[in-house]
PDB file as gemmi writes it, atoms N, CA and C in Angstrom:
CRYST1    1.000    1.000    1.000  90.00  90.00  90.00 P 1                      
ATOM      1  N   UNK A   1      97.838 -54.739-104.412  1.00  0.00           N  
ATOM      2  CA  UNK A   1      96.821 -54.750-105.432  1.00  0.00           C  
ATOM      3  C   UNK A   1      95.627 -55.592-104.994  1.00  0.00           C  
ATOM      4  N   UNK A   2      95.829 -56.965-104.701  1.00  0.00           N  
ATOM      5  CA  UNK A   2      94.658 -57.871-103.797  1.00  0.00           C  
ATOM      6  C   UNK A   2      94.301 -56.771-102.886  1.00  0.00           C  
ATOM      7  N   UNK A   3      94.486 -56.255-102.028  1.00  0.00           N  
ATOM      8  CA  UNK A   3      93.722 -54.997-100.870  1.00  0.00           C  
ATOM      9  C   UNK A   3      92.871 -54.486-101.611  1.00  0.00           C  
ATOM     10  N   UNK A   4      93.395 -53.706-102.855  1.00  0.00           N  
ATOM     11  CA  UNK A   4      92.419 -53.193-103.678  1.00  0.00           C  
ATOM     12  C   UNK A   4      90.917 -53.672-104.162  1.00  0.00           C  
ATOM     13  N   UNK A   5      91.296 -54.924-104.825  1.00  0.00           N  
ATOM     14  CA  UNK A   5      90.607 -55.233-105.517  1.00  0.00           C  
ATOM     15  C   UNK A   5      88.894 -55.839-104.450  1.00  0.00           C  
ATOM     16  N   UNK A   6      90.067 -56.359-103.176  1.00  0.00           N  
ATOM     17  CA  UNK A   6      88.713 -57.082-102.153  1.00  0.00           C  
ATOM     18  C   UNK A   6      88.070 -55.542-102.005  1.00  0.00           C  
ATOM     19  N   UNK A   7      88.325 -54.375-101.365  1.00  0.00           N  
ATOM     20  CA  UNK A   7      88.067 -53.370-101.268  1.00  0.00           C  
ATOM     21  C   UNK A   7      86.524 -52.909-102.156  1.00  0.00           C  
ATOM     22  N   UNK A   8      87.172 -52.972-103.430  1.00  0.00           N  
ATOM     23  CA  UNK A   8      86.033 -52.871-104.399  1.00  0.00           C  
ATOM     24  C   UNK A   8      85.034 -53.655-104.552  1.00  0.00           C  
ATOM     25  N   UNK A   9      85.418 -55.028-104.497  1.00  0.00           N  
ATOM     26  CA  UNK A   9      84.489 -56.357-104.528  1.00  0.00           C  
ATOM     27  C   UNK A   9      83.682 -56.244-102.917  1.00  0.00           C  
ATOM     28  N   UNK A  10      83.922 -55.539-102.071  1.00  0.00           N  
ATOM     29  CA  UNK A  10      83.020 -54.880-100.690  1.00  0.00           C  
ATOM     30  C   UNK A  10      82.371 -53.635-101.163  1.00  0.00           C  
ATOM     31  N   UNK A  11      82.903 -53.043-101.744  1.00  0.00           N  
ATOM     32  CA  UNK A  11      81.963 -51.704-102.202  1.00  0.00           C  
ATOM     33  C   UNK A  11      80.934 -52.427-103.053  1.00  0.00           C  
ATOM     34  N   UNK A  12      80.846 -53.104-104.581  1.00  0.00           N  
ATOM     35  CA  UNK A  12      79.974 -53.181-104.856  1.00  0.00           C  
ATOM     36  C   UNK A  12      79.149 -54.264-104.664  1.00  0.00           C  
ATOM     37  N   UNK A  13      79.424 -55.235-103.160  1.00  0.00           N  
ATOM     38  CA  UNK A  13      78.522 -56.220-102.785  1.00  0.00           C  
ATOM     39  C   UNK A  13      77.419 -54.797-102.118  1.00  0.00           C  
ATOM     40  N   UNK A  14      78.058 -54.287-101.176  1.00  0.00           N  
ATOM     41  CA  UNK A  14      77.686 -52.639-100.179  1.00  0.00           C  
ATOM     42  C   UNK A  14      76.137 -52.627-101.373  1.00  0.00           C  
ATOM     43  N   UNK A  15      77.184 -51.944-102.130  1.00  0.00           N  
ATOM     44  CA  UNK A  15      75.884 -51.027-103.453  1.00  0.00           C  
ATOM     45  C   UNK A  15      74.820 -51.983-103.851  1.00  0.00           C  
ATOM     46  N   UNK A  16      75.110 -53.409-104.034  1.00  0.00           N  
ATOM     47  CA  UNK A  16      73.784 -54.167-104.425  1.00  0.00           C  
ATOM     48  C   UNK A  16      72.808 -54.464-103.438  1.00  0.00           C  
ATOM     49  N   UNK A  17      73.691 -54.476-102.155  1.00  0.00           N  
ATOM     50  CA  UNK A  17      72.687 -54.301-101.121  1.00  0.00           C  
ATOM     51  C   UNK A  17      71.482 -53.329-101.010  1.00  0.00           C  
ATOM     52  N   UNK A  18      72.297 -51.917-100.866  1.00  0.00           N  
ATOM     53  CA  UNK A  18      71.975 -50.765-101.328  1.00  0.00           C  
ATOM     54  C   UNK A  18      70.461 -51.062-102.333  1.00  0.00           C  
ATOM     55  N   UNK A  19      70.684 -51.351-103.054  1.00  0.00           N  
ATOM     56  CA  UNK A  19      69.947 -51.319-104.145  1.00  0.00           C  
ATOM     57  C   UNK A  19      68.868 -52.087-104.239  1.00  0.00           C  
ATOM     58  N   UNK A  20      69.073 -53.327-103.538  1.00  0.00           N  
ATOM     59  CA  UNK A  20      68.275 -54.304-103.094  1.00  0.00           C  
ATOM     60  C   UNK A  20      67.358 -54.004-101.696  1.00  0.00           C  
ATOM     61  N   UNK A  21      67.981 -53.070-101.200  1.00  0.00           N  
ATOM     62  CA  UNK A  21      67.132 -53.171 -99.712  1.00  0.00           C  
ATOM     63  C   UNK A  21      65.802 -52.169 -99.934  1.00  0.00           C  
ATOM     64  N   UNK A  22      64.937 -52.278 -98.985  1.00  0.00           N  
ATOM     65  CA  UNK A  22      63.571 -51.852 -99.026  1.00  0.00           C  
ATOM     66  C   UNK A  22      63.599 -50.558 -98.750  1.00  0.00           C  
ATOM     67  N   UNK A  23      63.047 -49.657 -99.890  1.00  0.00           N  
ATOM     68  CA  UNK A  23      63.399 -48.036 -99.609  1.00  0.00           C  
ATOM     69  C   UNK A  23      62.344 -47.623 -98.505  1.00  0.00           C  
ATOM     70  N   UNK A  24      61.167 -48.473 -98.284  1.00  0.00           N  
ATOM     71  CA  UNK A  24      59.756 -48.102 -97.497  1.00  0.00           C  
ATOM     72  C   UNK A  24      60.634 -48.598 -95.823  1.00  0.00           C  
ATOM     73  N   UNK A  25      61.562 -48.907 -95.795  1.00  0.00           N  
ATOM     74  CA  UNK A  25      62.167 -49.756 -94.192  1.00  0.00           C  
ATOM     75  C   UNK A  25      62.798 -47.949 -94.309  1.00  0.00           C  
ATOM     76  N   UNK A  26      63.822 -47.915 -95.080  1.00  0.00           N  
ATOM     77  CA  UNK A  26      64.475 -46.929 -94.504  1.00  0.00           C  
ATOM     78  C   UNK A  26      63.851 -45.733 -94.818  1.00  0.00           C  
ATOM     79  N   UNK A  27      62.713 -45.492 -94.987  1.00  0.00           N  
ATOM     80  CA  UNK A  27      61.602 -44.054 -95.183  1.00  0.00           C  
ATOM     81  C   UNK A  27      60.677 -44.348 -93.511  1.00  0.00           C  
ATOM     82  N   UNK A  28      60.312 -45.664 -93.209  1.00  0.00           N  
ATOM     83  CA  UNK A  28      60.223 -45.900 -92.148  1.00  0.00           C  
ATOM     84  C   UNK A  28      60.817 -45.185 -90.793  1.00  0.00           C  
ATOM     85  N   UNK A  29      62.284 -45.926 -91.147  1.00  0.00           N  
ATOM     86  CA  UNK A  29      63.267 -45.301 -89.798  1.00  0.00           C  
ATOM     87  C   UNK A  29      63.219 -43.727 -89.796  1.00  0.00           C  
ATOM     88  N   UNK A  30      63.631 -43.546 -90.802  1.00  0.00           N  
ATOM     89  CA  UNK A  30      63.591 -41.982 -91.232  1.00  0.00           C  
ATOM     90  C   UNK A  30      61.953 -41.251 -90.618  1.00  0.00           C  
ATOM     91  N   UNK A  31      60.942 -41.796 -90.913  1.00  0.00           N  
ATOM     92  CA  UNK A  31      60.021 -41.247 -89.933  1.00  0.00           C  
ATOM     93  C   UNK A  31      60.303 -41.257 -88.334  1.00  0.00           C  
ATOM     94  N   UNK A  32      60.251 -42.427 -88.014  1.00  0.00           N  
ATOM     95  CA  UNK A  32      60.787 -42.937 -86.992  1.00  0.00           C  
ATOM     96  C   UNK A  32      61.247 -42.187 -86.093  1.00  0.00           C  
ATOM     97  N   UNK A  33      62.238 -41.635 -86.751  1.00  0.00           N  
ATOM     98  CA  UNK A  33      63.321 -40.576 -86.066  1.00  0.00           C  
ATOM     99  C   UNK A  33      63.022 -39.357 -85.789  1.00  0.00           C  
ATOM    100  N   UNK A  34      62.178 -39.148 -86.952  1.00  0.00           N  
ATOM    101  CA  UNK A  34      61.912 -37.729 -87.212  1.00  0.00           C  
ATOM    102  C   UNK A  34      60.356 -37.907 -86.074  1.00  0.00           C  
ATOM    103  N   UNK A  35      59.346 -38.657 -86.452  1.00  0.00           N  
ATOM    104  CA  UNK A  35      58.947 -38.473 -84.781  1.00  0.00           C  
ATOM    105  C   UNK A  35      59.440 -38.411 -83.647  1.00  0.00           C  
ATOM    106  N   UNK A  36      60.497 -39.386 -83.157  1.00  0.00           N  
ATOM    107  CA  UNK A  36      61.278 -38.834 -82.193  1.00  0.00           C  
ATOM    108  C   UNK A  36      61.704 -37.936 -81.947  1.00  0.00           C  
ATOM    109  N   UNK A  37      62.306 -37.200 -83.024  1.00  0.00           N  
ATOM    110  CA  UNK A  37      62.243 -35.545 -82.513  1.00  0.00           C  
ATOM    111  C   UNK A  37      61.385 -34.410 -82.403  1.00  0.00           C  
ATOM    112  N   UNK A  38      60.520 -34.939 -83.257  1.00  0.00           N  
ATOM    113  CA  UNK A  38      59.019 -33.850 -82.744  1.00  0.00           C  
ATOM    114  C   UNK A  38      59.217 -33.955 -81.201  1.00  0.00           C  
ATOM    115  N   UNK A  39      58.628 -35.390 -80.844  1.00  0.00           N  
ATOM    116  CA  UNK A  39      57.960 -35.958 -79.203  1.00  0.00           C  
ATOM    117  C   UNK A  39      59.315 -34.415 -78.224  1.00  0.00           C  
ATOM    118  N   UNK A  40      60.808 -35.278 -78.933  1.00  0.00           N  
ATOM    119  CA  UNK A  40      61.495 -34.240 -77.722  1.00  0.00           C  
ATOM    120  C   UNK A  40      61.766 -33.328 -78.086  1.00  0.00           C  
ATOM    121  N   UNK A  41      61.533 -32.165 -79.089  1.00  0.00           N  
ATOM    122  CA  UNK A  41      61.470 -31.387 -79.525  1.00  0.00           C  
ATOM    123  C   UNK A  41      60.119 -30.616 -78.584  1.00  0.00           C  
ATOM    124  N   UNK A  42      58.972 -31.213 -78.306  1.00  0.00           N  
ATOM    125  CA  UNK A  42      57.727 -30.828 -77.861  1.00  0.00           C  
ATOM    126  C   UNK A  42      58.205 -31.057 -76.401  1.00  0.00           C  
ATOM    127  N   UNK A  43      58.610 -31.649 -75.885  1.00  0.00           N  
ATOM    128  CA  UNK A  43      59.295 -32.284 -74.450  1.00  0.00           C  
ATOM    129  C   UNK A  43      59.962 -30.749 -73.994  1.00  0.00           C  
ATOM    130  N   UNK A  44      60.868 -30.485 -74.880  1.00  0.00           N  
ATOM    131  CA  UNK A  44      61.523 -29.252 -74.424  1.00  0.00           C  
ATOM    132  C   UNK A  44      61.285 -28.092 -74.714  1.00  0.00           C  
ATOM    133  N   UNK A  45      60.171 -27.835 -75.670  1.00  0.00           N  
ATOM    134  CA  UNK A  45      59.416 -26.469 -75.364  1.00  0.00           C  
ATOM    135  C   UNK A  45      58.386 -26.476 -74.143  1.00  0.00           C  
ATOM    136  N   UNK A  46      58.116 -27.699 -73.664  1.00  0.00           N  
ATOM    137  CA  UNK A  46      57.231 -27.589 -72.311  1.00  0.00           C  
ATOM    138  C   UNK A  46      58.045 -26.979 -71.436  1.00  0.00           C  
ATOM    139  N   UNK A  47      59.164 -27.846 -71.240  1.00  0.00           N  
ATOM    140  CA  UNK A  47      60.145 -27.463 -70.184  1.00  0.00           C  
ATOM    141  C   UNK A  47      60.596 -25.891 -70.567  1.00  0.00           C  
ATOM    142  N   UNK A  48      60.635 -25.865 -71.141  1.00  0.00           N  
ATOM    143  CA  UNK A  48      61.115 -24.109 -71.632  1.00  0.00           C  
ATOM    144  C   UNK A  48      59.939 -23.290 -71.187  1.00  0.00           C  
ATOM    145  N   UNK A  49      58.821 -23.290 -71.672  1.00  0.00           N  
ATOM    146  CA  UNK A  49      57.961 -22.917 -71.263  1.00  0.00           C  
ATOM    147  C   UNK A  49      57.389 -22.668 -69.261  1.00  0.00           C  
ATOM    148  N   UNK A  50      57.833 -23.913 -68.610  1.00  0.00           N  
ATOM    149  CA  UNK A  50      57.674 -23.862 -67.187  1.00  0.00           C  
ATOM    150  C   UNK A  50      58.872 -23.381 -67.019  1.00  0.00           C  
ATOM    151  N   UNK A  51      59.749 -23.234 -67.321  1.00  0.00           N  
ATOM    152  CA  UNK A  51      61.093 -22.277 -67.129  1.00  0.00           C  
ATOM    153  C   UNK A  51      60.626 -20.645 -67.053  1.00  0.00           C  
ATOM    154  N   UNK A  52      60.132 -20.451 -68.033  1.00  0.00           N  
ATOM    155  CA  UNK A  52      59.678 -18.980 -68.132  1.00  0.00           C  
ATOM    156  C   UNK A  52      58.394 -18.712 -67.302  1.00  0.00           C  
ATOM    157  N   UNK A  53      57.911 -19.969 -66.592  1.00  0.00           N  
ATOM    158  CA  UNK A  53      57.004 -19.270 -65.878  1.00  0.00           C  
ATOM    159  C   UNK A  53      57.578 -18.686 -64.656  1.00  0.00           C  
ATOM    160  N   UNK A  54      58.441 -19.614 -64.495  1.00  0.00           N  
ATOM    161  CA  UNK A  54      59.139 -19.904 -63.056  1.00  0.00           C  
ATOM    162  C   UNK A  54      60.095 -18.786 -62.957  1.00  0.00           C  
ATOM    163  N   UNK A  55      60.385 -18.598 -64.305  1.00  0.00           N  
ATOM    164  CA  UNK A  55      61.638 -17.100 -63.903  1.00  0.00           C  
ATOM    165  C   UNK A  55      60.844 -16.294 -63.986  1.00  0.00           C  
ATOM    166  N   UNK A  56      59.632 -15.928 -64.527  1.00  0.00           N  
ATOM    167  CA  UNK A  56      58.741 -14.805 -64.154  1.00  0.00           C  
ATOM    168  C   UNK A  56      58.347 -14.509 -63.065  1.00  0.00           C  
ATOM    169  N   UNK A  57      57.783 -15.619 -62.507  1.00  0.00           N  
ATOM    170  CA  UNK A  57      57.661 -15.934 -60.872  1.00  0.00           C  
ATOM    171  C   UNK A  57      58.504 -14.983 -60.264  1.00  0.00           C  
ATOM    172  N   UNK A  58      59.531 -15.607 -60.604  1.00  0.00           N  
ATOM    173  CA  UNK A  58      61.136 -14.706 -59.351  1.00  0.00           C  
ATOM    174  C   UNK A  58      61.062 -13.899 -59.691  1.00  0.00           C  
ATOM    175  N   UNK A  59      60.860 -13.363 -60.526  1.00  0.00           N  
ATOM    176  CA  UNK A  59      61.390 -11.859 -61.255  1.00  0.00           C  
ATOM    177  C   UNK A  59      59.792 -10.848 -60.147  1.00  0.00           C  
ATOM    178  N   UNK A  60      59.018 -11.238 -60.676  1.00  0.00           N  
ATOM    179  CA  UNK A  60      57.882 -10.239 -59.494  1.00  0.00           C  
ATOM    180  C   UNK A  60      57.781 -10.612 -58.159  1.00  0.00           C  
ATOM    181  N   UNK A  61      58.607 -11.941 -57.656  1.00  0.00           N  
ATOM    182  CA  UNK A  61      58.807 -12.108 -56.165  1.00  0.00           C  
ATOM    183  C   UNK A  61      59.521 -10.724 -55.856  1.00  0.00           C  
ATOM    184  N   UNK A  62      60.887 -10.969 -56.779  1.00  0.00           N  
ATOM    185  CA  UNK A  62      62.059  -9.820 -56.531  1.00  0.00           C  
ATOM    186  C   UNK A  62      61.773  -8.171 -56.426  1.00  0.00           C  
ATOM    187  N   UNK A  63      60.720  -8.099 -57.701  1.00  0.00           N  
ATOM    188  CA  UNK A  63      59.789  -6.646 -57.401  1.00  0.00           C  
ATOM    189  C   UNK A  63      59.334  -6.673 -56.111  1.00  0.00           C  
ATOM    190  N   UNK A  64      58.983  -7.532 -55.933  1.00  0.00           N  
ATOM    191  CA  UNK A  64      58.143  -7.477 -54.430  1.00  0.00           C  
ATOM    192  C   UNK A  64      59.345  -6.999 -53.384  1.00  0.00           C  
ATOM    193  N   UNK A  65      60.172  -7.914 -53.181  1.00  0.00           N  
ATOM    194  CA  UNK A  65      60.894  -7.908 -52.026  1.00  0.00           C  
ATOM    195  C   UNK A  65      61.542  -6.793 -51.467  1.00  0.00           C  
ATOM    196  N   UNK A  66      61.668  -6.042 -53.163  1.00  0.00           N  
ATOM    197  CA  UNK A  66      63.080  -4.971 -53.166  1.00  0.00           C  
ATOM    198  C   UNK A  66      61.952  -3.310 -53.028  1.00  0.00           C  
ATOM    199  N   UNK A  67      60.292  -3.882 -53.099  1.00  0.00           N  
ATOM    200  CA  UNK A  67      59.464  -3.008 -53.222  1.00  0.00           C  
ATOM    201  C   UNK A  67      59.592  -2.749 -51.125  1.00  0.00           C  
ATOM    202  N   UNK A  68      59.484  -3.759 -50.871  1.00  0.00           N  
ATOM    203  CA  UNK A  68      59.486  -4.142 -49.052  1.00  0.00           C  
ATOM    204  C   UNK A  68      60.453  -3.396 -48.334  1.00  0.00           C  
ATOM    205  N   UNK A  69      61.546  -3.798 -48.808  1.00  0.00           N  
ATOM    206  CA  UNK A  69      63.120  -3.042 -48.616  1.00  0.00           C  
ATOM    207  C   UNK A  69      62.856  -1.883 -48.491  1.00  0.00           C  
ATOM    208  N   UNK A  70      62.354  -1.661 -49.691  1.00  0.00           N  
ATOM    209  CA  UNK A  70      62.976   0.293 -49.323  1.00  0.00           C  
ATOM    210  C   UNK A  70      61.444   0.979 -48.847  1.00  0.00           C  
ATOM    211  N   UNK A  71      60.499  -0.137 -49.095  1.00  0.00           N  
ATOM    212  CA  UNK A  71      59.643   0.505 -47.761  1.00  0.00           C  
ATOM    213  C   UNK A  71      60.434   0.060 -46.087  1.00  0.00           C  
ATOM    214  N   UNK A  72      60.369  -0.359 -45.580  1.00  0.00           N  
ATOM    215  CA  UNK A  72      61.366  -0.583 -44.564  1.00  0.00           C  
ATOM    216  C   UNK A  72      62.892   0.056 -44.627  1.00  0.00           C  
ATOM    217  N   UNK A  73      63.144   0.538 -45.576  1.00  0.00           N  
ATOM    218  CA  UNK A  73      63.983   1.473 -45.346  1.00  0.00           C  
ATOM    219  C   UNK A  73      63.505   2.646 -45.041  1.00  0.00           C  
ATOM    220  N   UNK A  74      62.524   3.050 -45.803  1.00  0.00           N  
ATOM    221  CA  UNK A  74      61.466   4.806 -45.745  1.00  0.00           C  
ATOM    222  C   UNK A  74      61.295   4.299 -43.848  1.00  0.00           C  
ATOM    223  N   UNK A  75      60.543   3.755 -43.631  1.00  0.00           N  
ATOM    224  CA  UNK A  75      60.146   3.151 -42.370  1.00  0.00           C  
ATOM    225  C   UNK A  75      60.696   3.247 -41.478  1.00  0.00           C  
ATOM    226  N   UNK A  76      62.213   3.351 -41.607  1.00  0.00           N  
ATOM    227  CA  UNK A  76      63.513   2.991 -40.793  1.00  0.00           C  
ATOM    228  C   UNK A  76      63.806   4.897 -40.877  1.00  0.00           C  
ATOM    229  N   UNK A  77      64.061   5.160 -42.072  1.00  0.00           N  
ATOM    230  CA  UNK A  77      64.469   6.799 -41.741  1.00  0.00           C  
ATOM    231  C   UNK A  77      63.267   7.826 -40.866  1.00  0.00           C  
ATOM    232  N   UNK A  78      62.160   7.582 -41.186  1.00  0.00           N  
ATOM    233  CA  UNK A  78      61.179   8.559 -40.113  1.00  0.00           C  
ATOM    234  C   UNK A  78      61.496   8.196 -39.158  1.00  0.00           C  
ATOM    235  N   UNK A  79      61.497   6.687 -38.475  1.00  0.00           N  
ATOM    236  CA  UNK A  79      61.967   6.588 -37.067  1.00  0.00           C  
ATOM    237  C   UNK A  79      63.187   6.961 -36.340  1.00  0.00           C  
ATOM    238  N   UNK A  80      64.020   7.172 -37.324  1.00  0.00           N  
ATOM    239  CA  UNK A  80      65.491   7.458 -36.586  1.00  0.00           C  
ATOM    240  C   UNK A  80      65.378   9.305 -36.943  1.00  0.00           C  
ATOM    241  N   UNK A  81      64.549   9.836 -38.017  1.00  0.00           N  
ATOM    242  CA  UNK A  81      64.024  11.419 -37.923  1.00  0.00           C  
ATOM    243  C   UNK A  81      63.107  11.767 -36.442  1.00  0.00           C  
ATOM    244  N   UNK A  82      62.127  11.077 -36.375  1.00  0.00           N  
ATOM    245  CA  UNK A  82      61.448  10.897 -34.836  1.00  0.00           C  
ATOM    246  C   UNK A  82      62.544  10.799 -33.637  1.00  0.00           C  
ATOM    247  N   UNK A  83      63.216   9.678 -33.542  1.00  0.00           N  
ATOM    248  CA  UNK A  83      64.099   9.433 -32.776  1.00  0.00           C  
ATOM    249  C   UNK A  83      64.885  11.041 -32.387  1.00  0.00           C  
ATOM    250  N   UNK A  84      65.229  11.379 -33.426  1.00  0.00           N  
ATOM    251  CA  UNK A  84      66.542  12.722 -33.040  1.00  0.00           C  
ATOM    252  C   UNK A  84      65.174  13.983 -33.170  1.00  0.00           C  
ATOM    253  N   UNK A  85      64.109  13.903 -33.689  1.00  0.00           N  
ATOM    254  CA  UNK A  85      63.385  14.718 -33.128  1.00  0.00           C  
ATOM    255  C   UNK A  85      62.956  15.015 -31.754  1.00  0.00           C  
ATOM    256  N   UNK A  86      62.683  13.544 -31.282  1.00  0.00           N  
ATOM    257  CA  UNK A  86      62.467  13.345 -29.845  1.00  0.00           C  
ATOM    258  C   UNK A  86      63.207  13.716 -28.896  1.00  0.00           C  
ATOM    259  N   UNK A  87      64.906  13.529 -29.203  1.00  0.00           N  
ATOM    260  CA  UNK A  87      66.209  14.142 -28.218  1.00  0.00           C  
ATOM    261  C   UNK A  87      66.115  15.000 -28.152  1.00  0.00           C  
ATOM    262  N   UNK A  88      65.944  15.811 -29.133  1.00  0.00           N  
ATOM    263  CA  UNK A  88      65.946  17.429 -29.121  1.00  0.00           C  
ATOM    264  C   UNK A  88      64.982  17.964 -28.223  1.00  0.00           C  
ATOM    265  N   UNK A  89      63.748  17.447 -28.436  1.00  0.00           N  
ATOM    266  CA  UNK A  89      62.741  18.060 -27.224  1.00  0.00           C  
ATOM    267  C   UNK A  89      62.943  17.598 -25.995  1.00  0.00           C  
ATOM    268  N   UNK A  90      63.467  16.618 -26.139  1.00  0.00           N  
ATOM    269  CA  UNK A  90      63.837  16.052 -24.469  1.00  0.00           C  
ATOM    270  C   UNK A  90      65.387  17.139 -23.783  1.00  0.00           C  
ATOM    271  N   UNK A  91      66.406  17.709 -24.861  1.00  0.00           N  
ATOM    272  CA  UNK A  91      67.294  18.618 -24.789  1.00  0.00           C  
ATOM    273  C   UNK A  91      66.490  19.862 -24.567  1.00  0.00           C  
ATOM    274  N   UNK A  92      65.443  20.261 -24.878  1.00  0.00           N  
ATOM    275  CA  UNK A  92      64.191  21.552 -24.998  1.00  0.00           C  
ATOM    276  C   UNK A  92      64.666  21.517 -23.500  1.00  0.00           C  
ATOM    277  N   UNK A  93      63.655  20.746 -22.956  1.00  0.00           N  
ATOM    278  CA  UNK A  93      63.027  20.134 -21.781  1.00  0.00           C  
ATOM    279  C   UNK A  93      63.890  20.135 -20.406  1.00  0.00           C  
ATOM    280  N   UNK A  94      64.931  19.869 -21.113  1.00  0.00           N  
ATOM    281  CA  UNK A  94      66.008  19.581 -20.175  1.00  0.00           C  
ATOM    282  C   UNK A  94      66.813  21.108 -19.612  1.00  0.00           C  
ATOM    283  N   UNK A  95      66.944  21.814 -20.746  1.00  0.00           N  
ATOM    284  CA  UNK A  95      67.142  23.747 -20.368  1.00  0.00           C  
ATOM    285  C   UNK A  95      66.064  24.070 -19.763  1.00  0.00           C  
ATOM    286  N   UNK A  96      64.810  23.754 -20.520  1.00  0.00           N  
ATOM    287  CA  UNK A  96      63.924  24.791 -19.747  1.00  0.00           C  
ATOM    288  C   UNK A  96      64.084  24.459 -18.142  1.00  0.00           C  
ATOM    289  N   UNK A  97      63.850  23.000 -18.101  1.00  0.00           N  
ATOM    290  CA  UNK A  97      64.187  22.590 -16.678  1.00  0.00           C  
ATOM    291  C   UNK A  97      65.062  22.954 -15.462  1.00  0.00           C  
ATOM    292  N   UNK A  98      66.611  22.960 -16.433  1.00  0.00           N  
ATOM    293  CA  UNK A  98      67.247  23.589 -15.742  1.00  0.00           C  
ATOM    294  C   UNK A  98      67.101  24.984 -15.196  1.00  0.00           C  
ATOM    295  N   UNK A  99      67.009  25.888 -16.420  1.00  0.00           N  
ATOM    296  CA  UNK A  99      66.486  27.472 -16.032  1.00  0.00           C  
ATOM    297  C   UNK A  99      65.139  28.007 -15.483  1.00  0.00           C  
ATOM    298  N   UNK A 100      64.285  26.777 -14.919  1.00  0.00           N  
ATOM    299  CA  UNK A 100      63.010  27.070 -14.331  1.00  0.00           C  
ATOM    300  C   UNK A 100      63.941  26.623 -12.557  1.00  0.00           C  
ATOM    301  N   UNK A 101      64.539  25.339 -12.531  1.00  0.00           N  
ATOM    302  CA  UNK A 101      65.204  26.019 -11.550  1.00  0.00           C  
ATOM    303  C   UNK A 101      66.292  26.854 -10.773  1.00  0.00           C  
ATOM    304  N   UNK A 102      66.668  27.060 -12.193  1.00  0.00           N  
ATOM    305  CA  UNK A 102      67.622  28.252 -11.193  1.00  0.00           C  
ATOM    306  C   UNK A 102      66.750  29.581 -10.618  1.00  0.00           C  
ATOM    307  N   UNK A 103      65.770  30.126 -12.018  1.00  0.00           N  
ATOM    308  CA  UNK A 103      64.968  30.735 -11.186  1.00  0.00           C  
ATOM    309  C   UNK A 103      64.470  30.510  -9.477  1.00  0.00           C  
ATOM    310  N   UNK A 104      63.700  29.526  -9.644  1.00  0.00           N  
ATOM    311  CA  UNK A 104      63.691  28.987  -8.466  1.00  0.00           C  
ATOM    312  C   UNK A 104      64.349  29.165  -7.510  1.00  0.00           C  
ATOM    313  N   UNK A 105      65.390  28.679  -7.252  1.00  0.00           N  
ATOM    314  CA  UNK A 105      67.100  29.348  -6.861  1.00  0.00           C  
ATOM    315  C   UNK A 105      66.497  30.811  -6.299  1.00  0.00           C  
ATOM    316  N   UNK A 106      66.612  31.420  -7.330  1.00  0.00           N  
ATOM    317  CA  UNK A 106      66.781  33.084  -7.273  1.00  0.00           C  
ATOM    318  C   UNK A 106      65.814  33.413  -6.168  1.00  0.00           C  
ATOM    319  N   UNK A 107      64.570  33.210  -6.416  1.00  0.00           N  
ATOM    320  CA  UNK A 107      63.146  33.322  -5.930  1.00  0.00           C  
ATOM    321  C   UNK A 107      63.589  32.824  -4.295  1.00  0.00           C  
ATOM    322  N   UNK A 108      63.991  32.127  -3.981  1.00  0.00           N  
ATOM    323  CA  UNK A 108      63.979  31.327  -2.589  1.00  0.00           C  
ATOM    324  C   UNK A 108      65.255  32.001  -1.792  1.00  0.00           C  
ATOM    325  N   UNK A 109      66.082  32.694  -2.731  1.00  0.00           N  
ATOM    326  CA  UNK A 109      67.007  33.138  -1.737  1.00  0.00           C  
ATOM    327  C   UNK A 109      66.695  34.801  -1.146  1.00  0.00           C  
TER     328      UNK A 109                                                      
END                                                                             
């Protein structure tokens, strides 16, 4: 029962405090605070903001790069189309060659 009673006799010392203390201190803090969170509230829409520049950034680097690629890929297939175009005439080249001399051949014997 004494537990009790100190208990209560702390609650309502608490409450006269309460009651007694300066409502303009704790409207104070309460600003206080609440500026503090504007300031980092404003802190981290900056940062958010250079975030989105920066992933925009990458994002049209990446257009770019992947634009490069498959030009250098286009780039890469005509040359290897050239390439086996080129064998082939060099295969042309290489019959006619042969059958210009067998003629030859023929002619001389």
């Amino acid at each position: 029962m004494k537990s009790f009673q100190e208990k209560e006799k702390k609650l309502y010392e608490l409450l006269n405090q309460l009651n007694n203390s300066d409502t303009s201190q704790i409207q104070k803090k309460g600003q206080s605070e609440m500026d503090d969170l504007k300031i980092h509230k404003n802190q981290l829409e900056i940062e958010k903001n250079h975030l989105e520049e920066k992933y925009q950034s990458i994002v049209q680097e990446l257009e770019k790069s992947q634009k490069k690629i498959k030009e250098l890929q286009n780039s890469k297939k005509k040359d290897q189309q050239k390439q086996i175009e080129f064998n082939q005439k060099i295969d042309e080249l290489n019959q006619e060659t042969e059958y210009l001399i067998e003629e030859i051949d023929k002619w001389q014997m």
